[in-house]
C-alpha positions as CSV (number, residue, x, y, z in Angstrom):
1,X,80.0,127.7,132.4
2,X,83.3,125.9,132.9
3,X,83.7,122.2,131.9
4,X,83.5,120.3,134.9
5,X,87.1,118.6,134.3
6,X,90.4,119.4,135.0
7,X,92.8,118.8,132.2
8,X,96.3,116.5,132.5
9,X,99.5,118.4,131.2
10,X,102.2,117.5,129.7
11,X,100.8,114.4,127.8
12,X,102.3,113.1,124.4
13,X,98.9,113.7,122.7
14,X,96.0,116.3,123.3
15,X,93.7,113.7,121.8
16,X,93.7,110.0,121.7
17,X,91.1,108.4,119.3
18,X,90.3,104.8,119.1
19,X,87.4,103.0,117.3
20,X,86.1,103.2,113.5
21,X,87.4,104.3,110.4
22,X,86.3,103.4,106.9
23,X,86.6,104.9,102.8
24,X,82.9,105.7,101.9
25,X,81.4,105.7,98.4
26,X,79.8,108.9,97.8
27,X,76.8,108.4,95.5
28,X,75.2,112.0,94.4
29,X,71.9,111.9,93.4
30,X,68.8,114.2,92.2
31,X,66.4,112.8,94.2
32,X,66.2,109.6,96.9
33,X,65.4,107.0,94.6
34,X,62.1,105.5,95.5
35,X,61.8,101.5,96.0
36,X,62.4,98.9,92.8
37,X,63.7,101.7,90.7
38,X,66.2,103.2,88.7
39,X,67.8,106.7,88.6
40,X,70.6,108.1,86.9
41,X,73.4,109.1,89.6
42,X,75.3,113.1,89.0
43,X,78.6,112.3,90.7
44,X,80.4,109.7,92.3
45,X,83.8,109.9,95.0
46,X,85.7,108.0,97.2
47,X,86.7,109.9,100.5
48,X,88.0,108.6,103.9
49,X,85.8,108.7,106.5
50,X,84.6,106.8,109.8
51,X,83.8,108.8,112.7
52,X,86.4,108.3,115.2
53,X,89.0,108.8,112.0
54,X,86.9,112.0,110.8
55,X,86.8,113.7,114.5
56,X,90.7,113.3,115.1
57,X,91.4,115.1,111.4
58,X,89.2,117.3,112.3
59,X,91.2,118.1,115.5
60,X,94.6,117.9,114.1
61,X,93.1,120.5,111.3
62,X,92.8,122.7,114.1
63,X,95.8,122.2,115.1
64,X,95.4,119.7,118.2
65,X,97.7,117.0,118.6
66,X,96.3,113.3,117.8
67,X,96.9,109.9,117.7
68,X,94.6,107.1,116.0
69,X,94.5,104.0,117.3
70,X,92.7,101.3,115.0
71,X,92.2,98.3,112.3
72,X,92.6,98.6,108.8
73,X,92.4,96.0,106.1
74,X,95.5,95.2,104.1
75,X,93.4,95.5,100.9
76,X,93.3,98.7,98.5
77,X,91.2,100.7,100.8
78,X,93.3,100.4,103.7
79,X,96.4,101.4,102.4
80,X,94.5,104.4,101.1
81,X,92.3,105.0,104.3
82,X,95.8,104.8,106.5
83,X,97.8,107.5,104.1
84,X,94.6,110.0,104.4
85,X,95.8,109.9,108.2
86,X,99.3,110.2,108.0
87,X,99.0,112.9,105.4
88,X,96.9,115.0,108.0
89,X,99.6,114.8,110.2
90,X,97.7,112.5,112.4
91,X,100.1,110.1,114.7
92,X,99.0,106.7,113.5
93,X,102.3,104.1,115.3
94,X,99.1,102.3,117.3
95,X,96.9,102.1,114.0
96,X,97.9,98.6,112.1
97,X,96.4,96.5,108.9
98,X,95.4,93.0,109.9
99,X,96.4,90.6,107.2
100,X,93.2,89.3,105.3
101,X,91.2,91.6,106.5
102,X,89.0,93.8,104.5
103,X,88.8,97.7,105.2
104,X,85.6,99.1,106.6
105,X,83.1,100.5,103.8
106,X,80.3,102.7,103.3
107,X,78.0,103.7,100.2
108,X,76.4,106.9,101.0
109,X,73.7,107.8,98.8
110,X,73.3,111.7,99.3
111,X,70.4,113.6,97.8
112,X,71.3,116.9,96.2
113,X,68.2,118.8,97.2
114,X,69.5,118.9,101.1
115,X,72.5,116.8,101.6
116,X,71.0,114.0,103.3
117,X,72.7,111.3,103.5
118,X,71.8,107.4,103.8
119,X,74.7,105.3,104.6
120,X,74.8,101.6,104.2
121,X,78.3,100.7,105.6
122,X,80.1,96.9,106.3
123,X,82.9,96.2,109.1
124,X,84.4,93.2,108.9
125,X,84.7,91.0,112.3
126,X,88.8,90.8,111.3
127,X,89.2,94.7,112.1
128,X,87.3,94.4,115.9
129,X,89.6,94.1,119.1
130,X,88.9,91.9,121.7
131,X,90.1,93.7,125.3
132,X,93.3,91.6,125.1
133,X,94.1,93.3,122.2
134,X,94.6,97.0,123.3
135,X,97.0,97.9,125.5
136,X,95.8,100.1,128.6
137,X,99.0,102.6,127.7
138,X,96.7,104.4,125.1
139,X,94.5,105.8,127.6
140,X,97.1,107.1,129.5
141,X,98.9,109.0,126.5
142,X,96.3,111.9,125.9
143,X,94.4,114.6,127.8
144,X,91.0,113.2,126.5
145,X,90.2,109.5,125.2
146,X,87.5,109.9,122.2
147,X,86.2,106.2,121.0
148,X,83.2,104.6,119.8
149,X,81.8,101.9,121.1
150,X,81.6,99.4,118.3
151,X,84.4,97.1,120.4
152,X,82.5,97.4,124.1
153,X,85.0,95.1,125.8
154,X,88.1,97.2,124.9
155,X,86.6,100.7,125.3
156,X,85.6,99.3,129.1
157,X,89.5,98.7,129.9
158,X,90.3,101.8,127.7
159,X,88.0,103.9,130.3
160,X,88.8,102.6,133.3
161,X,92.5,103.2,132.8
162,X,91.8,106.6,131.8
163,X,89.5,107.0,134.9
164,X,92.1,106.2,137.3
165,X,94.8,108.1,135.5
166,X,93.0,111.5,135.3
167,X,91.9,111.4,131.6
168,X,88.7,112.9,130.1
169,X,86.2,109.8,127.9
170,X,84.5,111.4,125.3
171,X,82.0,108.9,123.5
172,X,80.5,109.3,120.0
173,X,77.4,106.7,120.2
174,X,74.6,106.1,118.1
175,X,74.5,102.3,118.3
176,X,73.8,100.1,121.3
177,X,76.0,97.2,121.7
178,X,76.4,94.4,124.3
179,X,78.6,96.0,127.2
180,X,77.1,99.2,126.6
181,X,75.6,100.1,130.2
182,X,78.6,98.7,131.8
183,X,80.7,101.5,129.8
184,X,78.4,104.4,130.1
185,X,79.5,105.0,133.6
186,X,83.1,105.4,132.3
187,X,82.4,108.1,130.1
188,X,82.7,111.4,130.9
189,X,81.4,113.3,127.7
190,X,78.3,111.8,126.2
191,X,77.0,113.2,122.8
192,X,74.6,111.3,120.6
193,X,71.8,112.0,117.9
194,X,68.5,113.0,119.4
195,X,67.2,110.2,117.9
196,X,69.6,107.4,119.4
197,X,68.6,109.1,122.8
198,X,65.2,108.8,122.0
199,X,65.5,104.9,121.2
200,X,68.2,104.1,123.7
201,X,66.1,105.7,126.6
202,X,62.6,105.7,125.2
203,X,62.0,109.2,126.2
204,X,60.7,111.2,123.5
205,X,61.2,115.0,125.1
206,X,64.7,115.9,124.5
207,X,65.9,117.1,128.1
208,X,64.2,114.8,129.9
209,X,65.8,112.4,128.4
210,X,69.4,113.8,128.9
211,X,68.0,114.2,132.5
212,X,67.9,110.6,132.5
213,X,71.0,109.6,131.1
214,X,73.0,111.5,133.7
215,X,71.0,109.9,136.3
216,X,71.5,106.8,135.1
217,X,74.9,106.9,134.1
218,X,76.2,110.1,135.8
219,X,78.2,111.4,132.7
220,X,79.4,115.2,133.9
221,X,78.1,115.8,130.4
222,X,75.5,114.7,128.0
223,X,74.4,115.9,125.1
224,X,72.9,115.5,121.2
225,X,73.0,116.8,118.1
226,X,70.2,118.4,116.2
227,X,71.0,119.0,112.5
228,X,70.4,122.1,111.6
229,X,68.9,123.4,114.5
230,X,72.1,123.1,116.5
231,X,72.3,120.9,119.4
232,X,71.2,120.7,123.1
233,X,74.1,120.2,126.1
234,X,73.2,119.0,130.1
235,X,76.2,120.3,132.3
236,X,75.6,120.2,136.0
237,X,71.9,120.4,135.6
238,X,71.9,123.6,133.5
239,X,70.4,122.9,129.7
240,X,72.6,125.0,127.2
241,X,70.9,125.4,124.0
242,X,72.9,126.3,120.7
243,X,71.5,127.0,117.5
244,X,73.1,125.9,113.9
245,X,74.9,127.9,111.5
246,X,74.0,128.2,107.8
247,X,76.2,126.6,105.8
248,X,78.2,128.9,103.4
249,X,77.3,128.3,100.0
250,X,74.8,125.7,101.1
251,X,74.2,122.0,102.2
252,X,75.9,120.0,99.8
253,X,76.4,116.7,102.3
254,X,75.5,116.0,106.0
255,X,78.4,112.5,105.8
256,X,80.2,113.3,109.1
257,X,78.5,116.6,110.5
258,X,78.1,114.6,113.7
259,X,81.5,113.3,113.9
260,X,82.8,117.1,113.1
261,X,80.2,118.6,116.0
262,X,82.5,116.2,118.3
263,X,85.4,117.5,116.7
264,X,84.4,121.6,117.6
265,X,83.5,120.3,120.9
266,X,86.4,118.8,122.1
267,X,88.5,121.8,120.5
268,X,86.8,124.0,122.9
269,X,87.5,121.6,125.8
270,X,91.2,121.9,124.7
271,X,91.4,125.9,124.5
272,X,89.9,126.3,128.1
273,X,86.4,127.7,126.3
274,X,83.7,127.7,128.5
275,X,81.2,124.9,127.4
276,X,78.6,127.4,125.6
277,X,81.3,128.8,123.3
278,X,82.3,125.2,123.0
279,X,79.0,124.1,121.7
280,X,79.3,127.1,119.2
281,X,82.3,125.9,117.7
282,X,81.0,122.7,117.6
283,X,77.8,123.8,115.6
284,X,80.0,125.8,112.9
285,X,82.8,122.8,112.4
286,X,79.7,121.0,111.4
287,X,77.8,123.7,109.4
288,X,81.8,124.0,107.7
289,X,81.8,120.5,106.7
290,X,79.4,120.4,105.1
291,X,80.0,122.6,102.4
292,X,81.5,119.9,100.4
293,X,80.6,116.2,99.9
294,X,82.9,113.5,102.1
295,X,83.1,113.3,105.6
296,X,86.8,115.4,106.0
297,X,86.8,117.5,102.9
298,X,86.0,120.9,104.1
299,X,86.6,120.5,108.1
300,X,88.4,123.8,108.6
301,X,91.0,125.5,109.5
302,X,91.6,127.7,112.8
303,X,90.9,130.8,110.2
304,X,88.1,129.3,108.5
305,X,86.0,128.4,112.2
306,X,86.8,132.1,113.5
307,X,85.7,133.3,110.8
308,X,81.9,131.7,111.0
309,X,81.7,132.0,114.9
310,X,82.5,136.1,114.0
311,X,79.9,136.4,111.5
312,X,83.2,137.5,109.2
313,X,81.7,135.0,106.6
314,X,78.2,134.2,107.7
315,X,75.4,134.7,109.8
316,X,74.0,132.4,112.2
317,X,70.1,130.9,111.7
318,X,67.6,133.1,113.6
C-alpha cells in the first residue's frame, strides 16, 4: 500500500523536528529494585536523548537531511546535549540555549534481565515555547514536520502552516496535554504506545481503538508500537500488522526504541517504500537500537538496517 501523501520537492530539509530533547542518566541494574530498598547498581552513563532529538539522529544516520528545532539550557548538559547534534551532522541554526535555563534530564533505571527501562525525566518551564515563539517558516522548510506535543500551542501553528503549505505532520505522542484535540486534526501521521491509545481513548482492543482515532481525528494514518511484538498500522481502513525483530546480541536497553520505530518509519516515507516495508524498517531500527544502552547509541547505519530487514544478520521473531 502506498502512503496516502504526496511528497514536496526541493525543500531545504527532508525532515524538520521540533519538540524535546534531553541527556539521560543511564542506571544499569540487576534487578528492579523493589520499594524502600537498596541495590548495588553494574554500570552507569550519560547519553543524549529526548525523542524528537533521538528520531532526527536516527534519520540523519540514515542519511536523511534534518534540522532540529528546540530549547536547551545553558548549563553543562546543554552544551553537551547541543554538540551530540551537531556532531551527527544534524542542522541545529533554529535550536538555541535560553539563559538560566536548565537542560532537560532523565534517570533511567534499566534492568539487565530485559532492558526495561523506567524513566523519571524533569523539563524545566524555561525551555517550553509559547506560539509566539516559533516562527511558522520551520514548517515550511521540510517535506515532513515530526514534533511532540509537549508545547501544544506552538505545534497548532506549526501544523497549520504545514497543512496549507503541503507538508506531511508526523506526531510522536504518549502524553495528553491541554490543546491536544485541537491539534490532532493537524496531524497527518499518528503513532503512539498501545498503551497511551488505550488511556487516551479508553478502548482496550487495539484496532478498534485506531478505528476510532481516525474517526475522530481523521489522521491518514494511525498507528502504535508494540515492543517486541512489532507494531500495528491503520491506513485507509486496511490494518497492517508487522512483527518485531530479535535483537542481535540481545536486549540490552529499550531507552528510545519508540522514538527509533518513528525514525524507520518516516525513512520509508522518504525512500517512496510502500507503508508495509515501511513499518518493517521501522520495527528493525528499533530492534537495532537496542543492542546497546542509550537512546542513539546503536541507531544504524543504511548497511546495518539492510542487513536485518535481509535476514543477512538475523532472523525475524516467528
Amino acid at each position: 500500500m502506498n502512503f496516502p501523501f504526496k511528497l514536496l520537492k526541493n525543500k531545504e530539509f527532508d525532515v524538520v523536528g521540533f519538540g524535546t530533547n534531553a541527556v539521560d542518566f543511564l542506571i544499569q541494574v540487576p534487578v528492579y529494585p523493589q520499594f524502600d530498598s537498596k541495590i548495588e547498581l553494574t554500570e552507569y552513563t550519560q547519553s543524549a536523548g529526548g525523542e524528537v532529538a533521538t528520531t532526527v539522529v536516527g534519520l540523519q544516520r540514515l542519511g536523511i537531511k534534518t534540522a532540529y528545532v528546540g530549547r536547551f539550557g545553558d548549563d553543562e548538559a546543554g552544551n553537551y546535549g547541543l554538540q551530540t547534534l551537531i556532531d551527527e551532522g544534524v542542522d541545529t541554526k533554529f535550536a538555541e540555549q535560553i539563559m538560566g535555563a536548565r537542560t532537560q534530564i532523565a534517570f533511567i533505571i534499566i534492568d539487565e534481565r530485559n532492558g526495561e527501562r523506567t524513566v523519571v525525566w524533569k523539563r524545566d518551564k524555561q525551555l517550553s515555547f509559547s506560539a509566539n515563539e516559533v516562527s511558522e517558516k520551520i514548517a515550511t522548510l521540510g517535506k515532513v514536520l515530526h514534533f511532540t506535543p509537549h508545547d501544544t500551542q506552538a505545534c497548532i501553528k506549526l501544523a497549520k502552516t504545514a497543512q496549507e503549505n503541503g507538508t506531511v505532520v508526523s506526531i510522536d505522542i504518549d502524553n495528553f496535554f491541554e490543546g491536544t484535540e485541537e491539534l490532532l486534526p493537524l496531524v497527518d501521521i499518528f503513532i503512539s504506545s498501545s498503551e497511551f491509545a488505550e488511556k487516551f481513548i479508553g478502548i482496550t482492543d487495539k484496532k478498534q481503538a485506531l478505528q476510532e482515532l481516525k474517526f475522530r481525528y481523521g489522521c491518514k494514518i494511525v498507528g502504535m508500537t508494540l515492543g517486541e511484538k512489532g507494531s500495528l498500522i491503520l491506513c485507509e481502513n486496511k490494518f497492517i500488522e508487522t512483527k518485531g525483530y530479535e535483537v542481535p546480541g540481545g536486549c540490552k536497553d529499550t531507552t528510545g526504541a519508540g522514538d527509533s520505530f518513528r525514525t524507520g518509519f518516516l525513512y520509508g516515507l522518504l525512500k517512496d517504500e510502500s507503508v508495509e516495508q515501511s513499518a518493517k524498517m521501522a520495527n528493525a531500527v528499533a530492534a537495532l537500537k537496542c543492542r546497546e544502552i542509550g537512546a542513539r547509541t546503536a541507531l544504524p547505519k543504511v548497511e546495518e538496517l539492510k542487513d536485518l530487514l535481509t535476514g543477512t544478520q538475523t532472523a525475524r521473531l516467528q
